[in-house]
ChimeraX commands (.cxc) that place a marker at each C-alpha (Angstrom):
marker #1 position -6.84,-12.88,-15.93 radius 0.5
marker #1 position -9.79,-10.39,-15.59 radius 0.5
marker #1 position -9.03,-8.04,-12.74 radius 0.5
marker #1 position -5.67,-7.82,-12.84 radius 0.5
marker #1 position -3.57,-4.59,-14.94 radius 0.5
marker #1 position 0.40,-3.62,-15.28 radius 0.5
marker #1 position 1.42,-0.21,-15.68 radius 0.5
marker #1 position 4.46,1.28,-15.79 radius 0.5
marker #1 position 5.66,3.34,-13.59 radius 0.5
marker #1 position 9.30,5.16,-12.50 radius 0.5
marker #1 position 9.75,2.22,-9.83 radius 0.5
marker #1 position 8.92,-0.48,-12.83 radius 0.5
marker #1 position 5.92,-1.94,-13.59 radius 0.5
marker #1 position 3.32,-2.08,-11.02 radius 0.5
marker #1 position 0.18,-4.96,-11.24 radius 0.5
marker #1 position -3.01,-4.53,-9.52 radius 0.5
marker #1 position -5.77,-6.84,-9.00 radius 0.5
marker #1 position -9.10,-5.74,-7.93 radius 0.5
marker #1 position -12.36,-7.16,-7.36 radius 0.5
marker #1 position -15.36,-5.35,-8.50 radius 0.5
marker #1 position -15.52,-3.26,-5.39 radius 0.5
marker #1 position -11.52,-2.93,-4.04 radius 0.5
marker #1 position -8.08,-3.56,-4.73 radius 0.5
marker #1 position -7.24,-6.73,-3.63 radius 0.5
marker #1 position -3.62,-6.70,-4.35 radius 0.5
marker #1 position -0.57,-4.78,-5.85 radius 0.5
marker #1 position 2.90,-4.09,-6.14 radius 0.5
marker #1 position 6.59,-3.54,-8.58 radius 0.5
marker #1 position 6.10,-6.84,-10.95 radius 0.5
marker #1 position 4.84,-8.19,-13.56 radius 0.5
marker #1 position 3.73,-11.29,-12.48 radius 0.5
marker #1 position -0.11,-11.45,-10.80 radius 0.5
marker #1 position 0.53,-14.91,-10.03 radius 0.5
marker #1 position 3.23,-13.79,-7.81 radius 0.5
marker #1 position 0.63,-11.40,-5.86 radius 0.5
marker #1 position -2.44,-13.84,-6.16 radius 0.5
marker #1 position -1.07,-15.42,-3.23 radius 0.5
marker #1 position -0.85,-12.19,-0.99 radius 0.5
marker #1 position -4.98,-11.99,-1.37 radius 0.5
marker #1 position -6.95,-13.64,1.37 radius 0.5
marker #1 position -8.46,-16.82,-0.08 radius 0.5
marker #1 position -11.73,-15.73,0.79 radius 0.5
marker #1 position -11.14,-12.98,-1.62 radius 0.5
marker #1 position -9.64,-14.88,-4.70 radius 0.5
marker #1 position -12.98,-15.75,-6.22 radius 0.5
marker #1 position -13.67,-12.21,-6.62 radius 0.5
marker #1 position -11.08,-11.09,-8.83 radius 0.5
marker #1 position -12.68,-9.32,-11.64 radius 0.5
marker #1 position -12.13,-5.89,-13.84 radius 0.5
marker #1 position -14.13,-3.10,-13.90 radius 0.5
marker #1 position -14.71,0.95,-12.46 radius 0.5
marker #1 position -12.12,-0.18,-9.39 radius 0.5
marker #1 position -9.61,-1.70,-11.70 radius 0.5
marker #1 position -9.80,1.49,-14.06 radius 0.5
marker #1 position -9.77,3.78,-10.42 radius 0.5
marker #1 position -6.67,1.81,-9.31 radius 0.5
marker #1 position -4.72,2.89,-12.14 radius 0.5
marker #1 position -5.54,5.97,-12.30 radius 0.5
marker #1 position -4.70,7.08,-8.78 radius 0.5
marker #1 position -1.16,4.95,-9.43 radius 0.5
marker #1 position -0.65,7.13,-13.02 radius 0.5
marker #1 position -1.76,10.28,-10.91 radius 0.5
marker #1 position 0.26,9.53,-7.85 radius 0.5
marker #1 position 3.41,9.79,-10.49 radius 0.5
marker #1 position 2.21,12.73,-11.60 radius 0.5
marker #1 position 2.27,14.61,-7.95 radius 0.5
marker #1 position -1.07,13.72,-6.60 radius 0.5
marker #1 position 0.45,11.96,-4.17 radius 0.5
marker #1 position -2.86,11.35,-2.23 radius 0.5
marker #1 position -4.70,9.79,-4.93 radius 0.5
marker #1 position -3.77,6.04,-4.07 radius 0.5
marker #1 position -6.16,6.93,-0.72 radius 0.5
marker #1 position -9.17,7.33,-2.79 radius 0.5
marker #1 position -8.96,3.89,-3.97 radius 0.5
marker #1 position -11.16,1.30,-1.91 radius 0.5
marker #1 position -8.78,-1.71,-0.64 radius 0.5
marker #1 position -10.16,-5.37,0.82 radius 0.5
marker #1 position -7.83,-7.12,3.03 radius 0.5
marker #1 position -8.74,-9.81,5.22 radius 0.5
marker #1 position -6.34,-11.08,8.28 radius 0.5
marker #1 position -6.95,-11.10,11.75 radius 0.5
marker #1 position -8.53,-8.00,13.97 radius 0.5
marker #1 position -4.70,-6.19,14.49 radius 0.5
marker #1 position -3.56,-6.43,11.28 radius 0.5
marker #1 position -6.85,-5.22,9.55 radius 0.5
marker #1 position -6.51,-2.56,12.63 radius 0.5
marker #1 position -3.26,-1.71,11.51 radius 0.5
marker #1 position -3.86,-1.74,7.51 radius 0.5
marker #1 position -6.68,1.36,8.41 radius 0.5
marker #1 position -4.17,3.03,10.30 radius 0.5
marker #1 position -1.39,2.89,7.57 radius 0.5
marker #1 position -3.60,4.81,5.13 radius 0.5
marker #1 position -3.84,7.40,8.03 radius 0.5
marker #1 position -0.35,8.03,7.54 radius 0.5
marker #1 position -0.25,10.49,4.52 radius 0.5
marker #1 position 2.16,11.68,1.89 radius 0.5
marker #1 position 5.77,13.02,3.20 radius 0.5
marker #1 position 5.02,11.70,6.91 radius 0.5
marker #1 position 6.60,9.47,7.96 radius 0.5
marker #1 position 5.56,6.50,11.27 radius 0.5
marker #1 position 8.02,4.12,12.88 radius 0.5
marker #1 position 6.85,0.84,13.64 radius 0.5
marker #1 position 6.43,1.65,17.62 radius 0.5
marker #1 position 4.09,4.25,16.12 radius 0.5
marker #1 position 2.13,1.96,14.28 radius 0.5
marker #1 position 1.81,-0.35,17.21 radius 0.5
marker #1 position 0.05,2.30,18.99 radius 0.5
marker #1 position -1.81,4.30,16.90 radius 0.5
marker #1 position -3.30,0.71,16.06 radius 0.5
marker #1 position -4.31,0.06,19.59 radius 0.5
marker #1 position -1.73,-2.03,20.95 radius 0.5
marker #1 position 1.40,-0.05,21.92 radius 0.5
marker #1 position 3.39,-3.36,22.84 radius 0.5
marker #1 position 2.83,-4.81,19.74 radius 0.5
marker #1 position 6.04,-3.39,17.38 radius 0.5
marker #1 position 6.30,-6.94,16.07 radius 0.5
marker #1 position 3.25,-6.97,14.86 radius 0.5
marker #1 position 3.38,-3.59,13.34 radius 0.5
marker #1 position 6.08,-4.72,11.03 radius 0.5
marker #1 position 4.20,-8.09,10.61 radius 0.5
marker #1 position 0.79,-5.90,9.74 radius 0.5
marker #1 position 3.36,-4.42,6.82 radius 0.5
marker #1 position 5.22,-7.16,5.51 radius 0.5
marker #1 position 1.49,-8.97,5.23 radius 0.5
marker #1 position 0.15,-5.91,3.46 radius 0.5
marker #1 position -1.16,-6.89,0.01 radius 0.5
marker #1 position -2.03,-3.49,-1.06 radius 0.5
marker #1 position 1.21,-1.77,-2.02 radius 0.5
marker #1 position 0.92,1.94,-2.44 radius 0.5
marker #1 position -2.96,1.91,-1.88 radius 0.5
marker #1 position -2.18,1.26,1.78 radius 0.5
marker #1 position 1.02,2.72,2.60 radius 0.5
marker #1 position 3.09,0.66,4.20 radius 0.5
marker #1 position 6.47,2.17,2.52 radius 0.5
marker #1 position 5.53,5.33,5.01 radius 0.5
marker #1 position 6.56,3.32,7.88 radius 0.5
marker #1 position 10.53,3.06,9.36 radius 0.5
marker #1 position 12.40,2.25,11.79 radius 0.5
marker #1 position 12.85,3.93,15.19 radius 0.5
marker #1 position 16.44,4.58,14.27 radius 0.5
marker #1 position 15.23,6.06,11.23 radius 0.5
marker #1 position 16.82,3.45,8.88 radius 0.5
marker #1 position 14.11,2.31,5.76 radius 0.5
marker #1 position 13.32,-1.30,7.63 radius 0.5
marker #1 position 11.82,-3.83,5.10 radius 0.5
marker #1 position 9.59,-3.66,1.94 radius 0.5
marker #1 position 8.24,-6.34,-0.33 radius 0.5
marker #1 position 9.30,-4.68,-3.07 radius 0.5
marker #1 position 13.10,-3.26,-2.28 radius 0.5
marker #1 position 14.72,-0.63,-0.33 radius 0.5
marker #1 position 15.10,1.17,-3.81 radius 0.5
marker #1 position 11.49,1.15,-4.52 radius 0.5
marker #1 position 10.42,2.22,-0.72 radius 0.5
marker #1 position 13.64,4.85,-0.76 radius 0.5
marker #1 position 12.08,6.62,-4.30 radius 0.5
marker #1 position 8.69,6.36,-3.04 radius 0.5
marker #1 position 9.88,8.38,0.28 radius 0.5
marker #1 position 11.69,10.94,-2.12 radius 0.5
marker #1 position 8.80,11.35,-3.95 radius 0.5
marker #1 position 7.06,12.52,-1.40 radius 0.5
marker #1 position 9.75,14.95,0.14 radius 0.5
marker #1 position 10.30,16.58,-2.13 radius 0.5
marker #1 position 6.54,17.50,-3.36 radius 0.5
marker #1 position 4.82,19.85,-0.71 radius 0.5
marker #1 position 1.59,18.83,1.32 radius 0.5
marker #1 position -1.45,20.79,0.47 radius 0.5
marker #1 position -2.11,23.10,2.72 radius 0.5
marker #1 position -5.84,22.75,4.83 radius 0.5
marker #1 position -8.57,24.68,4.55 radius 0.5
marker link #1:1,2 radius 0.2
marker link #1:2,3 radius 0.2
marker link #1:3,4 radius 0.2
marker link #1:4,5 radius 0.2
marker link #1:5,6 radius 0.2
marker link #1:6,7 radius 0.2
marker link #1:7,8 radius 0.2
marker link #1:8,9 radius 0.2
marker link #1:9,10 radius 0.2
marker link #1:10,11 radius 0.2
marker link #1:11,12 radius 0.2
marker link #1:12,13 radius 0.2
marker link #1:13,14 radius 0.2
marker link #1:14,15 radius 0.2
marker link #1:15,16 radius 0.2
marker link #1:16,17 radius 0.2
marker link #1:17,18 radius 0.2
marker link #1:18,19 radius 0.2
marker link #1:19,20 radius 0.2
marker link #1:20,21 radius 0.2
marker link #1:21,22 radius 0.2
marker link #1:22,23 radius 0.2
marker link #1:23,24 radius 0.2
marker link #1:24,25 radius 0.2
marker link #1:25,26 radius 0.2
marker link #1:26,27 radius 0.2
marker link #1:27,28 radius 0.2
marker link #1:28,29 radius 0.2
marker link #1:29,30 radius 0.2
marker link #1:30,31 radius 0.2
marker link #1:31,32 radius 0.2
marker link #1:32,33 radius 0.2
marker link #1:33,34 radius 0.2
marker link #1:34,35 radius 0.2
marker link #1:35,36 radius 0.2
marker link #1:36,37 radius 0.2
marker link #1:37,38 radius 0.2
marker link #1:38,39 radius 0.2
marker link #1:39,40 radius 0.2
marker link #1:40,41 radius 0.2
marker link #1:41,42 radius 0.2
marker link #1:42,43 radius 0.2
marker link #1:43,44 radius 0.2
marker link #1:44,45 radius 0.2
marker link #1:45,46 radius 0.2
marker link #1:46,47 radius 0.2
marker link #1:47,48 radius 0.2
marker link #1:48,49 radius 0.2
marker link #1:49,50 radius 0.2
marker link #1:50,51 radius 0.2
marker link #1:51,52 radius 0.2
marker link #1:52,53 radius 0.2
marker link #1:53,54 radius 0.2
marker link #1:54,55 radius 0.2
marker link #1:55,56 radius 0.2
marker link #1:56,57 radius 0.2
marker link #1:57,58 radius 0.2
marker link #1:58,59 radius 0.2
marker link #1:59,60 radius 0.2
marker link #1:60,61 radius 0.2
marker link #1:61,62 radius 0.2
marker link #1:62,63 radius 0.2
marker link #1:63,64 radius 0.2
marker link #1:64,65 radius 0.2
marker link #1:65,66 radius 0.2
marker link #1:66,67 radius 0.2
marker link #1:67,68 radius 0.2
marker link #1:68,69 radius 0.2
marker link #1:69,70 radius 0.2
marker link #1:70,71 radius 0.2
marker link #1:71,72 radius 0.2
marker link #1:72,73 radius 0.2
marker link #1:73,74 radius 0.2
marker link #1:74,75 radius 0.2
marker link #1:75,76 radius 0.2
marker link #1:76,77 radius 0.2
marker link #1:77,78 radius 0.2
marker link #1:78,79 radius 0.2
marker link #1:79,80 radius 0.2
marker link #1:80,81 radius 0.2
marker link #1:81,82 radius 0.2
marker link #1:82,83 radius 0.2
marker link #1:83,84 radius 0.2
marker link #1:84,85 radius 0.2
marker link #1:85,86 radius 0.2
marker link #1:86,87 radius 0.2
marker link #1:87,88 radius 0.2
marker link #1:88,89 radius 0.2
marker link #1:89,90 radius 0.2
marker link #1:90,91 radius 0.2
marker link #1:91,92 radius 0.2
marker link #1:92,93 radius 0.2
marker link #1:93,94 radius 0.2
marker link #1:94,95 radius 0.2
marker link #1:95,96 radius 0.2
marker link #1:96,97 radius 0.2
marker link #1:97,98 radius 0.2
marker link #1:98,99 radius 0.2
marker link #1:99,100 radius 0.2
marker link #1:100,101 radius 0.2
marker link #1:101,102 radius 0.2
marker link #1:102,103 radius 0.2
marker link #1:103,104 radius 0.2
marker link #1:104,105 radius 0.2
marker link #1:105,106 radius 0.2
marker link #1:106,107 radius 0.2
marker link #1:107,108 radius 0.2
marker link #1:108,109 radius 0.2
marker link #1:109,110 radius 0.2
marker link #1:110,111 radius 0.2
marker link #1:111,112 radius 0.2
marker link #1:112,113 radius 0.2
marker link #1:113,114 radius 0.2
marker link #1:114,115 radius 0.2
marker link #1:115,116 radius 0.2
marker link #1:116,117 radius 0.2
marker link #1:117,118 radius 0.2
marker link #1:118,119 radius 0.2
marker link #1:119,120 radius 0.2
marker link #1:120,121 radius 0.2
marker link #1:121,122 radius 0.2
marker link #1:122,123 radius 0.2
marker link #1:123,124 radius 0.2
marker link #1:124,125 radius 0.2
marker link #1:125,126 radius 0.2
marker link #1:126,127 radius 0.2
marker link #1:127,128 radius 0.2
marker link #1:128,129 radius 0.2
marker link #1:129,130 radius 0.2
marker link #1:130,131 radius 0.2
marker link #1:131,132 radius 0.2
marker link #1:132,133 radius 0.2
marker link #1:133,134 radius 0.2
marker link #1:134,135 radius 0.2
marker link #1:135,136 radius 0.2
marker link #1:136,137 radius 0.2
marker link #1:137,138 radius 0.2
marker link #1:138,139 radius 0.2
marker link #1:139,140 radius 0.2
marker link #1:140,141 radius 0.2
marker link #1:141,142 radius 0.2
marker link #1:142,143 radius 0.2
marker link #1:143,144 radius 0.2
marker link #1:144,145 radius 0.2
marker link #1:145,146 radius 0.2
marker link #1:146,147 radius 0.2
marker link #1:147,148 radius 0.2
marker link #1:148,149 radius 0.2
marker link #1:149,150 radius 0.2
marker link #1:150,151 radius 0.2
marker link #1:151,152 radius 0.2
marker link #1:152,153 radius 0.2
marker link #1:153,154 radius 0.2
marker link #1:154,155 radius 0.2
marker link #1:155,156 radius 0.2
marker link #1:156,157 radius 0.2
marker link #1:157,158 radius 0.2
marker link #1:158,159 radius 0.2
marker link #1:159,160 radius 0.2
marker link #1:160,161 radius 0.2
marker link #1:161,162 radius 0.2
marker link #1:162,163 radius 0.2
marker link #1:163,164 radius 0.2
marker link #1:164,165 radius 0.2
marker link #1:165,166 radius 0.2
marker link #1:166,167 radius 0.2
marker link #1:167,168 radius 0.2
marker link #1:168,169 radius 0.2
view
């Protein structure tokens, strides 16, 4: 299928599929038709290669290599209802070696009540690594859920311990 690429990576292969102006999609398999399903129907038509595709994997082969903010470059489309699409902008707020709980989530997105849907907004996100949704834990501090395993979402969090944040200027 045009649009859609597997790389390898540390965590195992990763697939993306993009459109001609975002990622659409993404995560730890090989299969596309198991992510073709995550992407918003109004989206699926869409699907092609090009510049985003070739973006995509680059910031996923740099992010390996310790650019751990280069996923955030990339240009994402989701489509959901106003929280969640709320709440997908605020996970890519959330940068490399911080860390959110789901209460947080709630209200940074607006809706402080809403820890439910916080977690909902996550398990719904299509966009693995690109929006960061492996950032976000529990209040107790325990890992929560993740698409693509605890293991994957536990060496992602390493990752990004144990490289330094650049430092503002």
């Amino acid at each position: 299928m045009d649009g859609v690429l597997t790389l390898p990576t540390p965590d195992g292969d990763f697939t993306i599929i993009a459109s001609q102006e975002a990622v659409l999609a993404s995560g730890w398999t090989t299969e596309a038709d198991a992510l073709l399903p995550l992407v918003h129907p109004s989206l699926r038509d869409g699907v092609a290669g090009g510049d985003v595709l070739r973006r995509a994997a680059a910031a996923v082969r740099a992010y390996y290599d310790g650019n751990l903010w280069a996923p955030g470059t990339v240009s994402v489309r989701q489509v959901s209802g106003p929280y969640r699409m709320r709440a997908w902008v605020t996970l890519r707020c959330v940068g490399p070696g911080e860390r959110a709980t789901y209460a947080d989530l709630a209200r940074l997105s607006g809706h402080p009540a809403a820890v439910r849907a916080a977690g909902s907004a996550c398990g719904y996100n299509a966009a693995a690594l690109f929006v960061p949704c492996h950032r976000i834990v529990r209040s107790d501090g325990g890992l929560g859920g993740f698409r693509w395993g605890l293991a994957v979402k536990q060496s992602l969090l390493r990752r990004e311990t144990r490289v330094p944040l650049p430092i503002p200027r």
